[in-house]
N, C-alpha and C positions, 0 to 999 in steps of 0.2 A: 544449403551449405554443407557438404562436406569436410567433416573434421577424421585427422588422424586416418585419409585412407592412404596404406600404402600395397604396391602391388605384391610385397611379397608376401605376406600373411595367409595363411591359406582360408579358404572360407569357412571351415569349422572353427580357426581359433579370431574368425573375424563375426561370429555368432556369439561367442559368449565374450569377446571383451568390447565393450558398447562404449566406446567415450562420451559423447554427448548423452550419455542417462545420468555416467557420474560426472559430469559437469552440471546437471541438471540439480543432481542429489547432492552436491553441493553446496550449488549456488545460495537452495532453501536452507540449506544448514545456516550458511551466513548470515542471509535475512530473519532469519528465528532468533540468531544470537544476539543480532544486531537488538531484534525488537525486545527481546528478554532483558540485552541490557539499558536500551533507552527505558525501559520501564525500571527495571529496579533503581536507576539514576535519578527518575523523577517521583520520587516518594514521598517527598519533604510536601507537610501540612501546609498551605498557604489560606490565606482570608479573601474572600472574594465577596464585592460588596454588588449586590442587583440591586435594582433600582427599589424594592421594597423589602428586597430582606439581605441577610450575609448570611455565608457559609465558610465554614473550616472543612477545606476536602484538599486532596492530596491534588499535586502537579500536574502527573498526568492527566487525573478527570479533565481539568480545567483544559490542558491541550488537547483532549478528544471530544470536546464540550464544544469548543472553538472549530475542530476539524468539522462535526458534525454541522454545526450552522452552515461554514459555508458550504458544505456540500449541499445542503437543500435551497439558501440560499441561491448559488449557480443554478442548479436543477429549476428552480422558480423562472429564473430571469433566464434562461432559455427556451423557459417557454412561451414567455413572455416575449420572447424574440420571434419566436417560430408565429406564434399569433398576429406581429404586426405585419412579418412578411406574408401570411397567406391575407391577411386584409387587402395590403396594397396589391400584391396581384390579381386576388381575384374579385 
């Protein structure tokens, strides 16, 4: 995908102004503020009760607590998938 080509520009000032780098340098800008502010947002102390013990931890743990399970979670049971399909085939 070309972005921002036009033909009259000449090619030395089509060298130093790069659009899709500062779309790039951008984008991350956004997603950093974004996550800087989800995280300052989720600060607040909550109670969390496990099955043998409780804890007082902040929002986010509990939602990166949560992200990470399923992510191993999924990662397990695909493999788990991948294992029955090479059984049935082979």
């Amino acid at each position: 995908m070309r972005l921002f080509r036009r033909k009259g520009i000449d090619p030395a000032a089509r060298e130093t102004f790069q659009p899709r780098l500062w779309l790039t340098v951008a984008g991350l800008a956004l997603i950093v503020a974004y996550i800087v502010g989800f995280i300052a947002e989720n600060t607040k102390n909550v109670t969390v009760h496990f099955v043998f013990l409780k804890a007082h931890i902040s929002v986010i743990w509990v939602i990166l607590l949560s992200f990470a399970i399923g992510i191993v979670c999924g990662l397990l049971l695909s493999q788990l998938e991948r294992r029955r399909r090479r059984q049935k085939s082979g």
